[in-house]
N, C-alpha and C positions, 0 to 999 in steps of 0.2 A: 934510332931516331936521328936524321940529320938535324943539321944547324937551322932551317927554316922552319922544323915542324917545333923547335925549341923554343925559338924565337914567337910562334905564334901563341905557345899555349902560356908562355909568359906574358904574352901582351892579354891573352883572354884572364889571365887569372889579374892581373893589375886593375883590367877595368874592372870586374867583378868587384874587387875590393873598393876602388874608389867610387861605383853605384854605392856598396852598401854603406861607407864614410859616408856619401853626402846624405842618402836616408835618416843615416842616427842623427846627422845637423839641421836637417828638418826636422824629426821629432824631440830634438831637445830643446829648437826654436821656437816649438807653441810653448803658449805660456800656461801654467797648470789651474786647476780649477779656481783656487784662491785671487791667483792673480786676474784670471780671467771675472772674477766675482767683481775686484776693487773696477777693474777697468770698463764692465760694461755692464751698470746699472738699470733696471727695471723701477717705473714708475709706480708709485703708491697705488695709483689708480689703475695701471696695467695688472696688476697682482691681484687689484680688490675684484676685477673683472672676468680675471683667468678663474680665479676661486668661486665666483659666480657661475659660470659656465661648466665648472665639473661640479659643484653642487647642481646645478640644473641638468644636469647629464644623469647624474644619482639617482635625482626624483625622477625625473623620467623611467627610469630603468622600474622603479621602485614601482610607481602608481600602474605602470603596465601589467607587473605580478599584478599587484590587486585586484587589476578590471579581470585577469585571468581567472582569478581565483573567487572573485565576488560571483561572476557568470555560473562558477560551479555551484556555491553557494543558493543561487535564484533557482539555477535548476531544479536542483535537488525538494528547496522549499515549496517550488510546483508540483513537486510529482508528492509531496508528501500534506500539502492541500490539497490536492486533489483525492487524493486517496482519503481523509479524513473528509471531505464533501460526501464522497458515498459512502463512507461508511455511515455517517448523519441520516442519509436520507433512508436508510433503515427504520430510523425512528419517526412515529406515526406525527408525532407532534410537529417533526420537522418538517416532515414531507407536507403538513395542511398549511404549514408557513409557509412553504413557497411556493405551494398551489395557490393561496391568495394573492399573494402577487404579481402572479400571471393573471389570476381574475380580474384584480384591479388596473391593470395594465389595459386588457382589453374590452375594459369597462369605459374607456373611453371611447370606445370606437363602437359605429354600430353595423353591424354587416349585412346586406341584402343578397340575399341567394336566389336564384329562378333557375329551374330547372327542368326539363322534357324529356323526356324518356322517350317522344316520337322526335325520328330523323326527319329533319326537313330536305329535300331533296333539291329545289328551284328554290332560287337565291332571287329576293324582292328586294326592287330600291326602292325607297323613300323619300319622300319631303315635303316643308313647311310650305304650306300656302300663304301663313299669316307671318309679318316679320314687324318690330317697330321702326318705323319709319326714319329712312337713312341706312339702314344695314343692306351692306351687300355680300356677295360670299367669297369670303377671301381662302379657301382653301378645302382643298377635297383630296382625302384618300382613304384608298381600302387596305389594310393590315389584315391577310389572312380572311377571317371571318364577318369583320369588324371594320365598318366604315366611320369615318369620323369628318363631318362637316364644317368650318367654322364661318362663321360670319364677325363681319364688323361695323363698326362706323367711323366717320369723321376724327370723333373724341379720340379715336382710340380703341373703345368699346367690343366688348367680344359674346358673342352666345355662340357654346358650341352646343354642335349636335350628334348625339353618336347613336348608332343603333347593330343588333348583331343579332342572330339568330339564335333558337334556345334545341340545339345540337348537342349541347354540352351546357356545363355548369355554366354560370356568370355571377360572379361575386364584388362588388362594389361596395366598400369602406366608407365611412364619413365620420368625421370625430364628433364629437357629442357637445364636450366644449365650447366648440364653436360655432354649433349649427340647432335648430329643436328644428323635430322633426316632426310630419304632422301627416293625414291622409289625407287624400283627393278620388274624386272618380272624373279620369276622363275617357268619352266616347264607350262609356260604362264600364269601364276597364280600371279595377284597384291601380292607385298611383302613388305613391310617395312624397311626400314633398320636402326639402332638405331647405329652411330658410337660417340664412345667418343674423351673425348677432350682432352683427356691424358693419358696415362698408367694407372691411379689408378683404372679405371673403363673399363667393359667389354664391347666390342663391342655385337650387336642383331643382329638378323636378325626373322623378325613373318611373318607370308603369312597365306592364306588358301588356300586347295587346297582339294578334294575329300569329303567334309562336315567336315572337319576335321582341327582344329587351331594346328598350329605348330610353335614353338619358338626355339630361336638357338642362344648360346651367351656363349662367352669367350674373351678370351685377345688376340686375333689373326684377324688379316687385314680383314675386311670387303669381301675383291673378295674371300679369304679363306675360310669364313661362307658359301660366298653363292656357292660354288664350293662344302661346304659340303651337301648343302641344297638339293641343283640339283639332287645330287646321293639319295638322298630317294628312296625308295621303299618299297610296303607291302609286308609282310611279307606272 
């Protein structure tokens, strides 16, 4: 080894030493935990806030198990009323208790069925000759089978008019509650008549007549429906 390569590795071994002296004088220059404690205090109300904050990080953690566990919980409770449901409706007792309930449900309701067993082939249009005065017709379409007319007036006022052909079933509900229900004959043809029990709700009028279901209803006096009914004609 010459005198340069000597010279160099004493220079690398001295600085190596004096990096690692000034390291250990940096780390003997922080000050240790204690001291750092006196010197840089946290306020009463920073502390009461941090402890807030991981208490509310806790319950959070906390209540999310629950809703975890609560969902297994409901599940389970469903499938095991459900299963005690049918096993119940085995029993004859049970099962007439919730057949009347179903009866009395659609005991409020009263249902009108017409139906024809012949195909009608030609499709007839319809309509009212007679209207009360001021009504004009604010609206006309056909849905399929089923036309639907309406009229208006000034007020406001509305009589629709729907008629469909008896191709198929036709079923039409009315609640009982709110309507007494009464017969009519127009143009000799069995008719219905559906009058309510107050303003809020429309008076009816359904018949059939030509293979053909027709319905009739607005907020105007029952002899008025059927005075509009009477004037039918095809078209």
């Amino acid at each position: 080894m010459n005198k340069e390569q000597v010279n160099d590795a004493v220079f690398e071994a001295l600085f190596r030493q004096a990096i690692i002296d000034d390291f250990n004088e940096e780390i003997d220059f922080i000050p240790t935990n204690e001291q750092l404690a006196r010197i840089y205090s946290f306020s009463t109300d920073f502390q009461i806030r941090m402890k807030k904050l991981l208490t509310k990080d806790r319950r959070r953690g906390s209540f999310k198990n629950v809703m975890i566990y609560s969902r297994k919980v409901a599940s389970i409770l469903i499938i095991i009323l459900g299963l005690l449901f049918g096993t119940l409706l085995f029993n004859t007792e049970v099962r007439a208790a919730v057949g009347k309930v179903l009866v009395e449900w659609y005991d409020k309701f009263t249902s009108f069925t017409f139906r024809n067993d012949e195909i009608i082939v030609e499709k007839k249009d319809w309509t009212l000759e007679y209207l009360d005065e001021g009504y004009v017709q604010n609206n006309y379409e056909v849905l399929g089978n089923v036309t639907n007319v309406e009229f208006i007036n000034s007020q406001g006022d509305k009589i629709r008019f729907s008629y469909r052909p008896e191709n198929s079933i036709t079923n039409i509900s009315v609640d009982n509650e709110n309507h007494e229900i009464g017969r009519y004959v127009i143009l000799d043809n069995e008719a219905f008549s559906i009058a309510a029990v107050d303003d809020r709700f429309d008076n009816g009028i359904i018949w059939n007549m030509d293979d053909y279901t027709f319905s009739l209803w607005g907020k105007i006096p029952i002899n008025e429906l059927k005075k509009i009914a009477e004037s039918i004609s095809e078209r």
